[in-house]
C-alpha positions in Angstrom: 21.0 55.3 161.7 18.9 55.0 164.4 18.7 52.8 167.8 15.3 51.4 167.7 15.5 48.9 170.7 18.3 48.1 173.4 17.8 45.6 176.3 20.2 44.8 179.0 20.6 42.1 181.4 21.5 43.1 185.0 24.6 41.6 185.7 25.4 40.8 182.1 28.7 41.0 179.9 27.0 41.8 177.2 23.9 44.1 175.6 21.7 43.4 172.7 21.0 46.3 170.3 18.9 46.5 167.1 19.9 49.4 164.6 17.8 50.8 161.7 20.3 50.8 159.3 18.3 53.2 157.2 18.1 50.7 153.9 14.0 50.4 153.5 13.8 49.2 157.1 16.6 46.9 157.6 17.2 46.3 161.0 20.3 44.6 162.4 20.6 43.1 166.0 23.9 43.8 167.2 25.6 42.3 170.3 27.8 45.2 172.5 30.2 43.1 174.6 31.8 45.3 176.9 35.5 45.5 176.6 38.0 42.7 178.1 34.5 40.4 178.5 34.6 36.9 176.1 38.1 37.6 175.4 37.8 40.5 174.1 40.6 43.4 173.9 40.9 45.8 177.0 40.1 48.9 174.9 43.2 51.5 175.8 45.9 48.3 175.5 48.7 48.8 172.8 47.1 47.1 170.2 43.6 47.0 171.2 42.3 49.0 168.4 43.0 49.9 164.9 41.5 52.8 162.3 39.5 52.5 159.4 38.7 55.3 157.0 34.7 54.8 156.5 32.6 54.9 153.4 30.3 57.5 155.0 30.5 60.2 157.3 30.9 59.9 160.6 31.1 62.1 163.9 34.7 60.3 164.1 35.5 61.9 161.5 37.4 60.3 158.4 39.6 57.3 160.7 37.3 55.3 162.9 39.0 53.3 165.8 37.8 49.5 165.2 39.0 46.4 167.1 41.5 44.4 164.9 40.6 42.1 162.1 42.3 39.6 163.5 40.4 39.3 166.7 37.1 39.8 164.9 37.7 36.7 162.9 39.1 34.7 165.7 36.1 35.7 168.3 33.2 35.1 165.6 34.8 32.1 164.3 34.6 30.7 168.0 31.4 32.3 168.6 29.9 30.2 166.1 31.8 27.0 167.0 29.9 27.1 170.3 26.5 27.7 169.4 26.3 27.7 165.8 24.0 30.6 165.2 22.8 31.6 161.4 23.8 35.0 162.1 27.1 34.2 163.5 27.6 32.5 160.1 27.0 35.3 157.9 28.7 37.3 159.8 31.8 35.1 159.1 31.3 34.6 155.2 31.2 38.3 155.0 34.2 38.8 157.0 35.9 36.2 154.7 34.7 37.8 151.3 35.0 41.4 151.9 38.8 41.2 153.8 39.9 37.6 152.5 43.0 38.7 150.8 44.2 40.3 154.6 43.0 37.3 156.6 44.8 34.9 154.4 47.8 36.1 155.6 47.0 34.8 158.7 44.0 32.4 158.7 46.6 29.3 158.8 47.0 30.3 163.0 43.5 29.5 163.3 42.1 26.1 164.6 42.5 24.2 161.2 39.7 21.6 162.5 37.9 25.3 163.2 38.3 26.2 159.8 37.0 23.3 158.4 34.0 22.9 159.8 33.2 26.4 158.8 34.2 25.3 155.3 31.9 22.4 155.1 28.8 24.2 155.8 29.7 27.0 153.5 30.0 24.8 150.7 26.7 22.9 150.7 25.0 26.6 149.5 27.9 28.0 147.1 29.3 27.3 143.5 32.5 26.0 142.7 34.4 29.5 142.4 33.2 30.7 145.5 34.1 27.1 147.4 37.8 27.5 145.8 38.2 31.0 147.1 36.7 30.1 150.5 39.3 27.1 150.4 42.2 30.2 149.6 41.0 32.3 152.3 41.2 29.9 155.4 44.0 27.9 153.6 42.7 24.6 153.2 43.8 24.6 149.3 
């Protein structure tokens, strides 16, 4: 993985980043929001972090320190609320899929009118299957 560009605003609570991601050229832009900025958690508070074991090596090691799901979820899903990027979406329905058993637990705390505006653009491009587990994930069944 490799940093091909990085920009920062002077002033700014946030940096933009694009990563070589090392499949055939992908590159993904990547927004650094520097910690306790946009609601964010104050890395070194109890709670502020959680581990993951990764699917690669790391220089971590095998547990890397992540913020929690929770906020993840909650930050994108406002992110996109307020400016309703592409990107911001995708970055949701991924979220959803890959850790949708985990954020059912909890997806109910969430804005429900939140939750179904995200629901109503997701289903206009997916099948039925994919609409009812959608539905399951941010409990709107």
């Amino acid at each position: 993985m490799a940093i091909l560009s990085y920009y920062e605003i002077m002033g700014s609570i946030q940096e933009r980043m694009f990563v070589d991601i090392g499949e055939n050229g992908q590159l993904v832009g990547v927004d650094v929001v520097l910690s306790g900025q946009l609601g964010t958690p104050v890395l070194g508070d109890e709670d502020s972090l959680e581990f993951i074991a990764p699917h690669f090596a790391t220089p971590q090691g095998d547990q890397v320190p992540v913020i929690p799901l929770t906020w993840q979820v909650e930050g994108k899903l406002g992110t996109w609320i307020s400016r309703k990027k592409r990107s911001d979406f995708q970055d949701l329905a991924f979220l959803f899929r890959k850790y949708g058993k985990e954020i059912r637990q909890w997806s109910e705390h969430l804005s429900e009118d939140w939750r179904r505006e995200f629901y109503e653009v997701y289903k206009i491009d997916h099948d039925k299957e994919d609409r009812k587990n959608m539905k399951r994930v941010l409990r709107l069944d």
